[in-house]
Each structure stands twice: as structure tokens, then as C-alpha cells.
Biotite code that builds the C-alpha atoms (Angstrom):
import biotite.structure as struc

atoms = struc.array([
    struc.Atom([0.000, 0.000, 0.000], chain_id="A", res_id=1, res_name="UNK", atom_name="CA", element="C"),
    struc.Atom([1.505, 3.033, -1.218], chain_id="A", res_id=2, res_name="UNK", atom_name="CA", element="C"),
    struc.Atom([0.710, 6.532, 1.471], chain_id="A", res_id=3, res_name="UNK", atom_name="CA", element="C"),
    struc.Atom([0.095, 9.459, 0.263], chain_id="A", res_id=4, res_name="UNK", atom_name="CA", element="C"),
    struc.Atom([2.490, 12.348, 1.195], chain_id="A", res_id=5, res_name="UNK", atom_name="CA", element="C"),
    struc.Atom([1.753, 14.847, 2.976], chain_id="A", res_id=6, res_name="UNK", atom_name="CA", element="C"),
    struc.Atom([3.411, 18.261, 3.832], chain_id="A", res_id=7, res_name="UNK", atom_name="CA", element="C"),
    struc.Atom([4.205, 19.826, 7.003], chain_id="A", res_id=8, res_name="UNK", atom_name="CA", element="C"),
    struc.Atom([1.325, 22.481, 6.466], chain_id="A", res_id=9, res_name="UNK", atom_name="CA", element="C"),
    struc.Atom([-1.506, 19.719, 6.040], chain_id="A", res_id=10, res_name="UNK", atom_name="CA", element="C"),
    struc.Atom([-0.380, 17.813, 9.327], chain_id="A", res_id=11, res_name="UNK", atom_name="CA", element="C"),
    struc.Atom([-0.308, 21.145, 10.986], chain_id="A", res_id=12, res_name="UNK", atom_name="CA", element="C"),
    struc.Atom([-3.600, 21.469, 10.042], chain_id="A", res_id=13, res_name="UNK", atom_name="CA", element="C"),
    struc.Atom([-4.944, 18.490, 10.900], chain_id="A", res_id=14, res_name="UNK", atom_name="CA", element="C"),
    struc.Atom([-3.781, 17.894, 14.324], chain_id="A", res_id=15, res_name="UNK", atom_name="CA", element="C"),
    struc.Atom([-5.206, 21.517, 14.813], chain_id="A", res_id=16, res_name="UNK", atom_name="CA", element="C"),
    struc.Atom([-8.402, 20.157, 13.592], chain_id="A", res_id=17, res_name="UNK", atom_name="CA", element="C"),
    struc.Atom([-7.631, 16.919, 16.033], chain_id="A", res_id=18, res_name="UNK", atom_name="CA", element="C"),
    struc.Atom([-7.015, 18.828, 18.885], chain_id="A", res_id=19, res_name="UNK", atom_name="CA", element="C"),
    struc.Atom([-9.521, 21.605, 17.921], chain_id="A", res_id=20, res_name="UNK", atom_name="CA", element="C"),
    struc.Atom([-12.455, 18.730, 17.592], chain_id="A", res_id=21, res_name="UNK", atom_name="CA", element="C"),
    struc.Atom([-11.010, 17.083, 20.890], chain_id="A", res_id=22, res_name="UNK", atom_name="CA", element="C"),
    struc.Atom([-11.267, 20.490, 22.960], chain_id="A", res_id=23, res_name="UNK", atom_name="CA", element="C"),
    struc.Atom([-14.975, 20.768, 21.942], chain_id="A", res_id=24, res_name="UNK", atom_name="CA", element="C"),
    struc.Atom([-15.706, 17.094, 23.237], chain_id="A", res_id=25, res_name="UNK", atom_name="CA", element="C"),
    struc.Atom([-14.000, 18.290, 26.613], chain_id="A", res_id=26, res_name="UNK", atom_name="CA", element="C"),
    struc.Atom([-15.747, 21.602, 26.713], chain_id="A", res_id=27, res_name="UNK", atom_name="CA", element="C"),
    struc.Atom([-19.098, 19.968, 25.748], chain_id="A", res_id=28, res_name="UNK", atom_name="CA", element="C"),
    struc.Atom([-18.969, 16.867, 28.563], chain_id="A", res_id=29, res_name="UNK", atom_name="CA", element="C"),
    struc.Atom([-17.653, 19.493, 31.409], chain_id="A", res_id=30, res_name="UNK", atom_name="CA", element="C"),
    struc.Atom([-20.480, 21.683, 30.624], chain_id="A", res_id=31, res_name="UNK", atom_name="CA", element="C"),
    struc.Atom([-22.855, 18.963, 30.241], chain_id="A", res_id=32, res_name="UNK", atom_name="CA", element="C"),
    struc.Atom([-21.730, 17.435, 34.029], chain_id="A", res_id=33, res_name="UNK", atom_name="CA", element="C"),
    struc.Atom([-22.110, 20.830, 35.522], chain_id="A", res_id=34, res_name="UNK", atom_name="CA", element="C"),
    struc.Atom([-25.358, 21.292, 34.222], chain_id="A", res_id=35, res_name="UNK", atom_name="CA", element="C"),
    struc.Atom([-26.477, 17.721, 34.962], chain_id="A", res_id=36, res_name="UNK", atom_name="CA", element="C"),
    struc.Atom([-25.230, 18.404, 38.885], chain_id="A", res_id=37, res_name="UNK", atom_name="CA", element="C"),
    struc.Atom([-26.774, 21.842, 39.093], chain_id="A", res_id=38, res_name="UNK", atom_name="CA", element="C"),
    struc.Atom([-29.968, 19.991, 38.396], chain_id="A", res_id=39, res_name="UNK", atom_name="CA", element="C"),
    struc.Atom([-30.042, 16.705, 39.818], chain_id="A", res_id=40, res_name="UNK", atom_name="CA", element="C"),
    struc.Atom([-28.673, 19.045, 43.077], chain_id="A", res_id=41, res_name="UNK", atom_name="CA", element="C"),
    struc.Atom([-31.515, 21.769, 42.633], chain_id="A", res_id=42, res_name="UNK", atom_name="CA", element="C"),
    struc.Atom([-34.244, 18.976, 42.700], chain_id="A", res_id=43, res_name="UNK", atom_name="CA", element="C"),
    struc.Atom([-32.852, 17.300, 45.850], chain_id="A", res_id=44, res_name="UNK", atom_name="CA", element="C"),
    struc.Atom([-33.287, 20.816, 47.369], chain_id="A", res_id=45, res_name="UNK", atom_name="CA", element="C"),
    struc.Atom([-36.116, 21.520, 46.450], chain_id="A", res_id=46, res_name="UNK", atom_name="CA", element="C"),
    struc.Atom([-37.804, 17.947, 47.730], chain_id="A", res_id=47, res_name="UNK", atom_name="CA", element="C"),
    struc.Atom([-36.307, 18.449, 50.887], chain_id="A", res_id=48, res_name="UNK", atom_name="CA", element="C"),
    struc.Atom([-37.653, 21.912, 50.801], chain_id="A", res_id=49, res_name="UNK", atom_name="CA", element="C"),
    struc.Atom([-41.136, 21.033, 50.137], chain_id="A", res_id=50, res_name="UNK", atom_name="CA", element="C"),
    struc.Atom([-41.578, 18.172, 52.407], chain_id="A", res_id=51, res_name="UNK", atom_name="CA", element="C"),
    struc.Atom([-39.639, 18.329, 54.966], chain_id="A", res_id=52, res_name="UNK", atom_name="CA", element="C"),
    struc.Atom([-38.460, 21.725, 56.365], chain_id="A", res_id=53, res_name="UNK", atom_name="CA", element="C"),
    struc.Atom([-41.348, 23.756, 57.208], chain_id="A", res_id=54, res_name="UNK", atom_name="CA", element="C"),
    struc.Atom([-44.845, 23.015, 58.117], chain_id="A", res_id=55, res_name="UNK", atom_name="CA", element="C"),
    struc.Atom([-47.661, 25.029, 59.283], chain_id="A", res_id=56, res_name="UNK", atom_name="CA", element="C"),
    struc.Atom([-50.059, 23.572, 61.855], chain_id="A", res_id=57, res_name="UNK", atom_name="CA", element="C"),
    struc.Atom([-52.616, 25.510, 63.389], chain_id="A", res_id=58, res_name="UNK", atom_name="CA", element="C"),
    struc.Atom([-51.002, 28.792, 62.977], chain_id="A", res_id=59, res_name="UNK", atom_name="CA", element="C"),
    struc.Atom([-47.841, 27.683, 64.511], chain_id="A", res_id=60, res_name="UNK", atom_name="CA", element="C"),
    struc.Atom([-44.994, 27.313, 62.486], chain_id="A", res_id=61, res_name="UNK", atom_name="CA", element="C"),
    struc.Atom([-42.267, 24.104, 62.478], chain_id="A", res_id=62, res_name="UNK", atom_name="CA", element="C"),
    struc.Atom([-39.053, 24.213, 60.805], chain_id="A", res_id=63, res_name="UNK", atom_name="CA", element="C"),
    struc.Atom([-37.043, 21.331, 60.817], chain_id="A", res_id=64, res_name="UNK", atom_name="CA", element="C"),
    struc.Atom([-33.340, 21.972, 61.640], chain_id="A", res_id=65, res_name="UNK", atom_name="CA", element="C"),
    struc.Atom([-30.546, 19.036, 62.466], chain_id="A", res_id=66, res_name="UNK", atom_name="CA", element="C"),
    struc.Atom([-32.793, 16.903, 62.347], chain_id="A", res_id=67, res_name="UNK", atom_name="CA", element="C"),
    struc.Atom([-35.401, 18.327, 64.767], chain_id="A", res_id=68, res_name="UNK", atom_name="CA", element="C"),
    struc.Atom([-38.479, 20.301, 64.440], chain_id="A", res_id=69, res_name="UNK", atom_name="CA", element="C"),
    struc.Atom([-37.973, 24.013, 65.789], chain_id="A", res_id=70, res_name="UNK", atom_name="CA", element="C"),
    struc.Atom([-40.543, 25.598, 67.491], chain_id="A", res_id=71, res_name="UNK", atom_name="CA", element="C"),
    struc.Atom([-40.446, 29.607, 68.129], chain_id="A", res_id=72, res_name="UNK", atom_name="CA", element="C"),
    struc.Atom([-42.986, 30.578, 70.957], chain_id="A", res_id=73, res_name="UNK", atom_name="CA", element="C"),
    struc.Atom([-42.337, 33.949, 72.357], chain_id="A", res_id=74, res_name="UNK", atom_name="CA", element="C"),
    struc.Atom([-38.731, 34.230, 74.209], chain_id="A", res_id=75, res_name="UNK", atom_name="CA", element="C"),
    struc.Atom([-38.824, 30.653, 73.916], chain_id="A", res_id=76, res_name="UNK", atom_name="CA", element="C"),
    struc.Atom([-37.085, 27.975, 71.152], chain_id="A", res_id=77, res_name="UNK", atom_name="CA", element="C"),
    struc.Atom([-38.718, 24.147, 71.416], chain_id="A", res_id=78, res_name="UNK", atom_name="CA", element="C"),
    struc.Atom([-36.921, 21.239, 69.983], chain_id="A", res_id=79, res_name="UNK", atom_name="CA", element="C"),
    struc.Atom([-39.336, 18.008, 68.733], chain_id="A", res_id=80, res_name="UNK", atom_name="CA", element="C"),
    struc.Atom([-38.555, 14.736, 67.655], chain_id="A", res_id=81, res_name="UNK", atom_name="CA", element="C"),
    struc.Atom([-42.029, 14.862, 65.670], chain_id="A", res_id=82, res_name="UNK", atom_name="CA", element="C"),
    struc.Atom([-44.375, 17.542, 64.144], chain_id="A", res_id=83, res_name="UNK", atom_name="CA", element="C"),
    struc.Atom([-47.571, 17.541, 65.073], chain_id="A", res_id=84, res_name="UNK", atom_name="CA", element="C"),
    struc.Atom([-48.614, 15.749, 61.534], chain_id="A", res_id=85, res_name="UNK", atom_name="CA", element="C"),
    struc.Atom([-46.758, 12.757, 62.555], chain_id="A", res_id=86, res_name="UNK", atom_name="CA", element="C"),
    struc.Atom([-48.324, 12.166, 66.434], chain_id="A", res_id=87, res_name="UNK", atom_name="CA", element="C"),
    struc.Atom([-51.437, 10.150, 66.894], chain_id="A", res_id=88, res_name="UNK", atom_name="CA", element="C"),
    struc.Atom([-54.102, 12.438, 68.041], chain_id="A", res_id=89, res_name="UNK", atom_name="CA", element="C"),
    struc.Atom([-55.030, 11.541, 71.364], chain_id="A", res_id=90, res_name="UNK", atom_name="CA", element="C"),
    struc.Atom([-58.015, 12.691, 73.240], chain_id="A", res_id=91, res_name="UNK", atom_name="CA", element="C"),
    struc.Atom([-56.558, 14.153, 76.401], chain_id="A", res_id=92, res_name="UNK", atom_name="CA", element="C"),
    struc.Atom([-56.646, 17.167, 78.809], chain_id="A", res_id=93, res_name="UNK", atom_name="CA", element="C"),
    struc.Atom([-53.237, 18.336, 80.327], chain_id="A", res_id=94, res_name="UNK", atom_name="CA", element="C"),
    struc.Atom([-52.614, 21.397, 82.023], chain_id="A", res_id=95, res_name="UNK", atom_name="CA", element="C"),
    struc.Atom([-51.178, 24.653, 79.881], chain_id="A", res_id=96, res_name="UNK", atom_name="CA", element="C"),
    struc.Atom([-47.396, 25.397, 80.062], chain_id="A", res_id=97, res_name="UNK", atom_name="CA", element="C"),
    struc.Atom([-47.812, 28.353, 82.464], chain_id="A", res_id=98, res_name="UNK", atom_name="CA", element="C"),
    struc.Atom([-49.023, 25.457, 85.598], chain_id="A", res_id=99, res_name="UNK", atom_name="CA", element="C"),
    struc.Atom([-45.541, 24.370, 85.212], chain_id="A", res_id=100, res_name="UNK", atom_name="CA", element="C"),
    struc.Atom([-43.318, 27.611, 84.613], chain_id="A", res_id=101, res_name="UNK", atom_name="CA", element="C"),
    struc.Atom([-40.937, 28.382, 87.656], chain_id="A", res_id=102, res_name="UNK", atom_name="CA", element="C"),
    struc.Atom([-41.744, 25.581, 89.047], chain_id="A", res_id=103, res_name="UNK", atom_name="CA", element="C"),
    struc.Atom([-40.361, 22.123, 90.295], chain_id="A", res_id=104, res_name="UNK", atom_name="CA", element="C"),
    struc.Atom([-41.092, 19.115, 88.331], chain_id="A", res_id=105, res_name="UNK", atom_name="CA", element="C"),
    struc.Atom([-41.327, 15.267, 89.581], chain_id="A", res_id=106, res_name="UNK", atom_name="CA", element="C"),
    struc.Atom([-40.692, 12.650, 86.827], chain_id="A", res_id=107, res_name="UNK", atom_name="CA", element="C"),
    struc.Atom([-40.324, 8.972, 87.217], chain_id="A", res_id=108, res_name="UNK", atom_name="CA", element="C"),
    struc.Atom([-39.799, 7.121, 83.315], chain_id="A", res_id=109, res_name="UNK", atom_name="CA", element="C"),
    struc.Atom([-39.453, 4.153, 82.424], chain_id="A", res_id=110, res_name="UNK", atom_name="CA", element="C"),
    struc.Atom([-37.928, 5.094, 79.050], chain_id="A", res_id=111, res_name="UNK", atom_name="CA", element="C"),
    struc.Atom([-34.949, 7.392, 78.784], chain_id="A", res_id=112, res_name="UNK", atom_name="CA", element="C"),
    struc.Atom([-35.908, 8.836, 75.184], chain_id="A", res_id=113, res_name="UNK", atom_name="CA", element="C"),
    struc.Atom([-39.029, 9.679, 75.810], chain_id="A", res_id=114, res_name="UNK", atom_name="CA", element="C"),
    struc.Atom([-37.507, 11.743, 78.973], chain_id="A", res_id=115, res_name="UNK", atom_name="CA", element="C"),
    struc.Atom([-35.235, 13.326, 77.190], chain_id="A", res_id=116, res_name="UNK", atom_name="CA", element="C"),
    struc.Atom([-38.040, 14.584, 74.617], chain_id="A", res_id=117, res_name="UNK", atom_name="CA", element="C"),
    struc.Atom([-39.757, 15.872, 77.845], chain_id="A", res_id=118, res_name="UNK", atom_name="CA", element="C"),
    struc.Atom([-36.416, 17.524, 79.483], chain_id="A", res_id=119, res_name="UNK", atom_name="CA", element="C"),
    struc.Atom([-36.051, 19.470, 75.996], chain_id="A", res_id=120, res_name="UNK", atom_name="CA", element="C"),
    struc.Atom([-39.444, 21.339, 76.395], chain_id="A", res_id=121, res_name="UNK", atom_name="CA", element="C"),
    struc.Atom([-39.713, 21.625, 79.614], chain_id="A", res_id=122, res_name="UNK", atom_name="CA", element="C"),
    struc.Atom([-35.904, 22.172, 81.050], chain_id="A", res_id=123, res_name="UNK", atom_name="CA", element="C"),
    struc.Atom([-35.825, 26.283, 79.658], chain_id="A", res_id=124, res_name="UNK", atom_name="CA", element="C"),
    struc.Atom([-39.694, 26.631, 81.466], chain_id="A", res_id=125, res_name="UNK", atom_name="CA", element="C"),
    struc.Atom([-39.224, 24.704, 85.109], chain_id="A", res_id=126, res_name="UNK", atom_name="CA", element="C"),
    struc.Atom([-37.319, 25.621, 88.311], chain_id="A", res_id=127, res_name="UNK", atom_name="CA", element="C"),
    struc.Atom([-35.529, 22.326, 88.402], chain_id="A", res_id=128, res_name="UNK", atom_name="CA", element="C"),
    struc.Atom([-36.835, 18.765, 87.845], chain_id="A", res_id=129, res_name="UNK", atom_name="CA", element="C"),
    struc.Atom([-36.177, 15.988, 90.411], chain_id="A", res_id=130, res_name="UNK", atom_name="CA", element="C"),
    struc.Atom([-36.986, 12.616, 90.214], chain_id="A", res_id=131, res_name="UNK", atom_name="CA", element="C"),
    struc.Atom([-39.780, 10.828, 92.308], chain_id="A", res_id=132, res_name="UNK", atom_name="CA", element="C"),
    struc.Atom([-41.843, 8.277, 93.377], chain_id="A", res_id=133, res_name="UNK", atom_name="CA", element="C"),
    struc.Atom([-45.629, 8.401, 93.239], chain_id="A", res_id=134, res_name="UNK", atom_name="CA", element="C"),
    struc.Atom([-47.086, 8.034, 96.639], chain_id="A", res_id=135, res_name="UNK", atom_name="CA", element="C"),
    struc.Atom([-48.725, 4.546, 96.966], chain_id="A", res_id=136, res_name="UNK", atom_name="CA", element="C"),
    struc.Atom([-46.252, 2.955, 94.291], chain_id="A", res_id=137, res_name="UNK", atom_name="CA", element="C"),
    struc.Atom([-43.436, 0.556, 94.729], chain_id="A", res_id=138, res_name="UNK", atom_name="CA", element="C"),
    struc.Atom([-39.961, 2.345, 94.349], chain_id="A", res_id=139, res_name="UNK", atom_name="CA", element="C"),
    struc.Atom([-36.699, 0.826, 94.715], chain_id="A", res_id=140, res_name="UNK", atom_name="CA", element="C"),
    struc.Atom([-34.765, 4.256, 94.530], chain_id="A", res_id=141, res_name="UNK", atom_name="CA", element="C"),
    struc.Atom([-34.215, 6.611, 97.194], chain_id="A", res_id=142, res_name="UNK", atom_name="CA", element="C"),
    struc.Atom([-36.364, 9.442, 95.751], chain_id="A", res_id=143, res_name="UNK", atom_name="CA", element="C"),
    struc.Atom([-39.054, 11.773, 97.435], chain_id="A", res_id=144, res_name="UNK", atom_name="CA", element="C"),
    struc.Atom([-42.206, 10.312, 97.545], chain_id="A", res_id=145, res_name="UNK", atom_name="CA", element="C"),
    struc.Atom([-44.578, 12.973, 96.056], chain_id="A", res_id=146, res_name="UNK", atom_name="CA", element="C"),
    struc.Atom([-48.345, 12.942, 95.349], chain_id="A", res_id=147, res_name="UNK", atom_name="CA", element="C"),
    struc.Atom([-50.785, 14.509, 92.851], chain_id="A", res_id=148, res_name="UNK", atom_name="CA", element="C"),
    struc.Atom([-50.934, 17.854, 94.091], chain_id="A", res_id=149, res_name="UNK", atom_name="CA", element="C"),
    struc.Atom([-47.317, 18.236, 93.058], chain_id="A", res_id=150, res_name="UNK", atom_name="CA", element="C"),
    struc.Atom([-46.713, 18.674, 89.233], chain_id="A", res_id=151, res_name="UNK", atom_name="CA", element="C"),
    struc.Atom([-45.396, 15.190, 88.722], chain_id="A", res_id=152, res_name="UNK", atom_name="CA", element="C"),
    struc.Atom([-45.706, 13.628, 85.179], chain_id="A", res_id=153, res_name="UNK", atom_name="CA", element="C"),
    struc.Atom([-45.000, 9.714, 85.273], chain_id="A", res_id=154, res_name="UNK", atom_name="CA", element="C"),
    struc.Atom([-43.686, 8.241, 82.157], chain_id="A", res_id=155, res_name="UNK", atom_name="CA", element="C"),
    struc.Atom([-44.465, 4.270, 81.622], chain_id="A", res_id=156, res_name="UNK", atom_name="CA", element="C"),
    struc.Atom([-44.274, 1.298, 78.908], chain_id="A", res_id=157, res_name="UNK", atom_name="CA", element="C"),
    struc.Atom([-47.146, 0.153, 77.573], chain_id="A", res_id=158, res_name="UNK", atom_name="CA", element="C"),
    struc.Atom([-49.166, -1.370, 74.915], chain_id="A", res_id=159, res_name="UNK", atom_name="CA", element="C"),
    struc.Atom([-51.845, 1.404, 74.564], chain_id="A", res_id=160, res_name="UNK", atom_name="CA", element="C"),
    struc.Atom([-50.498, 4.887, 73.641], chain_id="A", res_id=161, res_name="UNK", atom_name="CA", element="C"),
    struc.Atom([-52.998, 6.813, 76.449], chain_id="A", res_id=162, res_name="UNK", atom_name="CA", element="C"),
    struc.Atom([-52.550, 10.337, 78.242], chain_id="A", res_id=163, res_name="UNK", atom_name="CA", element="C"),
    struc.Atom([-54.267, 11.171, 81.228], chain_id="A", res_id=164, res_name="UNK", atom_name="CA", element="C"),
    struc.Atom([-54.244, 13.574, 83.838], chain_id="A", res_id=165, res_name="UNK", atom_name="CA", element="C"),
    struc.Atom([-55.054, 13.679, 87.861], chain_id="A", res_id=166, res_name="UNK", atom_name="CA", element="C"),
    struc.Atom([-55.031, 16.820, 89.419], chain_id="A", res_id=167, res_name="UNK", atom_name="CA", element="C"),
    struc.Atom([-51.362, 17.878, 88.648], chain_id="A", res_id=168, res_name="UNK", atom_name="CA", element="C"),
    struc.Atom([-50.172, 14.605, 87.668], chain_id="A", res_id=169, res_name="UNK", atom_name="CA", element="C"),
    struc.Atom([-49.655, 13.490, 84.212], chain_id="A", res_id=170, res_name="UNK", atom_name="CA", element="C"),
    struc.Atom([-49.618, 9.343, 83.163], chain_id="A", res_id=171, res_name="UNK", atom_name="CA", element="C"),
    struc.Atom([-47.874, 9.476, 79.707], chain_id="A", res_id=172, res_name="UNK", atom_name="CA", element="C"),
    struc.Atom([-47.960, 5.270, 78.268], chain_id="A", res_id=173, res_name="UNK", atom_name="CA", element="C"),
    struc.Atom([-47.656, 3.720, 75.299], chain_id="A", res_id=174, res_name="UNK", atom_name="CA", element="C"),
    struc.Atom([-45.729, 1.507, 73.384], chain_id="A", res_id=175, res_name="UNK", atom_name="CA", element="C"),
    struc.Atom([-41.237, 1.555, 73.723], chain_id="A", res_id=176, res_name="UNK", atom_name="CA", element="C"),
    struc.Atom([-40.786, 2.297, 69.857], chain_id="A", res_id=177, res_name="UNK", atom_name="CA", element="C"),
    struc.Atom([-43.817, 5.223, 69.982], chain_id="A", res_id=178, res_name="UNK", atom_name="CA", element="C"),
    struc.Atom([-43.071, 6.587, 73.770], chain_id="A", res_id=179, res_name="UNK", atom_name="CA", element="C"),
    struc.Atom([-41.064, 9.517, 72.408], chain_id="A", res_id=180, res_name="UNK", atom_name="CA", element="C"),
    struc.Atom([-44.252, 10.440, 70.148], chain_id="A", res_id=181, res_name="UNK", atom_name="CA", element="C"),
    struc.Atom([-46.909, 10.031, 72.509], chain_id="A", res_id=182, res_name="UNK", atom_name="CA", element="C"),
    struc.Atom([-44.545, 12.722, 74.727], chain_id="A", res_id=183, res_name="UNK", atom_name="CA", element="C"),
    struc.Atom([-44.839, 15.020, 72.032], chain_id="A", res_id=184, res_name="UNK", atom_name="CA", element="C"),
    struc.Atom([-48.520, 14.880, 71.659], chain_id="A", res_id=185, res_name="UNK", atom_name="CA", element="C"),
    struc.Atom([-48.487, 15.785, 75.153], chain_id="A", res_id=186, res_name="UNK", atom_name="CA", element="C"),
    struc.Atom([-46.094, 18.584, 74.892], chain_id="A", res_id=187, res_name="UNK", atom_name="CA", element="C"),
    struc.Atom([-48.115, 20.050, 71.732], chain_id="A", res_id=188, res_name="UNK", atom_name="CA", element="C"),
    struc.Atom([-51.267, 19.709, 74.012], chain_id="A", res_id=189, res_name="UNK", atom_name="CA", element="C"),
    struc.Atom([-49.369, 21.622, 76.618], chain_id="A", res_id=190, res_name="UNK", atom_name="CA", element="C"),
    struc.Atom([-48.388, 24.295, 74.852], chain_id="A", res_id=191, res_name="UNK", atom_name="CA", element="C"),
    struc.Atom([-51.477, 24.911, 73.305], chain_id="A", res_id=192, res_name="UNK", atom_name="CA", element="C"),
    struc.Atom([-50.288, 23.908, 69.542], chain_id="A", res_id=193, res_name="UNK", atom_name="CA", element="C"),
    struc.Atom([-53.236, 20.822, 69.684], chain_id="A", res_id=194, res_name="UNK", atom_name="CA", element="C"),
])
């Protein structure tokens, strides 16, 4: 096979067409990537956005920061595990926020996350909290024995999610994996959100 010869000024300009063609591909796929991230980006934004960092429920306003749903009330900032959307409505009545402010508060759980969604709330509102036993119940901890006229909210495992009051004492049950939710349907009740 016989080749065709070529001069110096044709090779020239075809490895300037090479590279020339070559530079466009490059130019065209980083443009293309950017745009393609931009927009697959944008779109995880914006579902995040819309579904999960603000809600509006009865006039109150929950924005969900770290992982928590942010409630501004006055001087005060509340931290949620759950919006009120995703509680199970539960027909209870609790005493308002204000029974408890500058206060102390009894508590006696039997589940340490659903405590801690309590302590949250209540911790920037109370005097101090101290843990008790209810009068007439068995208690194998040294802790003041404290009745019903006290603000005492008593925190238990159980199979029915339930809220009830006596006098100043609130019974907060239900089940280990939904404790922490049925505390928050309290606390919205408390605060006047439900």
C-alpha cells in the first residue's frame, strides 16, 4: 500500500483540527456534568424543601433543623422529635405550660428517650426537675415520695399509647418504639399547639 504524502502544512492542520475537535468534546462533557449536577442538586433541594423543612399547623410554624423540628414561641425555642402531623391524636386534657413555669417538676420514666423529649421542652420553662416516686407505688430508689398535688408527670411502657391527667399529675404510656411520640402529643397539648 503506497501513502500518500503529505506536507508539514496539512499535518499542521490536521492535528489543529484533532485537537480543535477534541477540545470541543471536553468543553461539551464538562459543561454537560455541571449542568447535569446543578440539576439533579436543585431537585434534591427543592424535595427536601417542600416536604420536609417547614410546616404550618394551626397557625404555629415548624421548621425542621438538624434533624429536629424548631418551634419559636415567644422568648422561647422548642426542639421536637415529631411535628404535630406525625403524632397520633389523642383525646386528652393536660394542664397549659404556664401550671408548670418556675416551678419544680417530679418525673419517674421508664424510658430514657421519651424523657429526654420531655427535658427538651420543659428544662428552659421549670425551676428544676427531680426525680420521684408516686405516693402509693413501689420504688426501689431513694427518691421523694410525692403525690398529685405536686406537678409530677409519670412516664411508663405500655401497649396502649394513652394520656391522662389527675389533678397535677400526668400518666404518659404507650408503646417503647412510639413513647417519644406520645410525649410530644403531650407537649403540643401543653403548649397549646393541639
Amino acid at each position: 500500500m503506497i501513502q500518500r504524502i503529505i506536507s508539514k502544512e496539512e499535518q499542521e492542520k490536521r492535528k489543529r483540527k484533532n485537537q480543535f475537535i477534541l477540545g470541543g468534546i471536553l468543553i461539551f462533557v464538562m459543561i454537560a456534568s455541571t449542568l447535569g449536577y446543578s440539576f439533579s442538586s436543585s431537585d434534591k433541594n427543592n424535595v427536601n424543601n417542600e416536604n420536609s423543612n417547614k410546616i404550618s399547623y394551626n397557625g404555629y410554624e415548624f421548621v425542621n433543623q438538624n434533624g429536629f423540628w424548631q418551634l419559636n414561641l415567644g422568648d422561647f425555642q422548642f426542639s421536637f422529635t415529631n411535628n404535630p402531623n406525625q403524632v397520633q391524636e389523642i383525646n386528652a386534657v393536660v394542664n397549659p405550660l404556664s401550671v408548670y413555669s418556675g416551678k419544680a417538676l417530679y418525673v419517674s420514666s421508664e424510658n430514657i428517650r421519651a424523657e429526654f423529649e420531655l427535658n427538651r421542652v420543659f428544662n428552659s420553662v421549670i425551676l428544676r426537675k427531680q426525680y420521684a416516686c408516686l405516693e402509693g407505688e413501689n420504688c426501689n430508689n431513694d427518691y421523694p415520695v410525692k403525690t398529685c398535688v405536686d406537678n409530677f408527670i409519670i412516664i411508663k411502657e405500655d401497649e396502649v399509647a394513652n394520656i391522662t391527667r389527675r389533678d397535677n399529675c400526668v400518666f404518659i404510656s404507650g408503646p417503647e418504639e412510639n413513647l417519644t411520640a406520645v410525649v410530644d402529643e403531650f407537649l403540643f397539648k401543653t403548649i397549646g399547639v393541639k
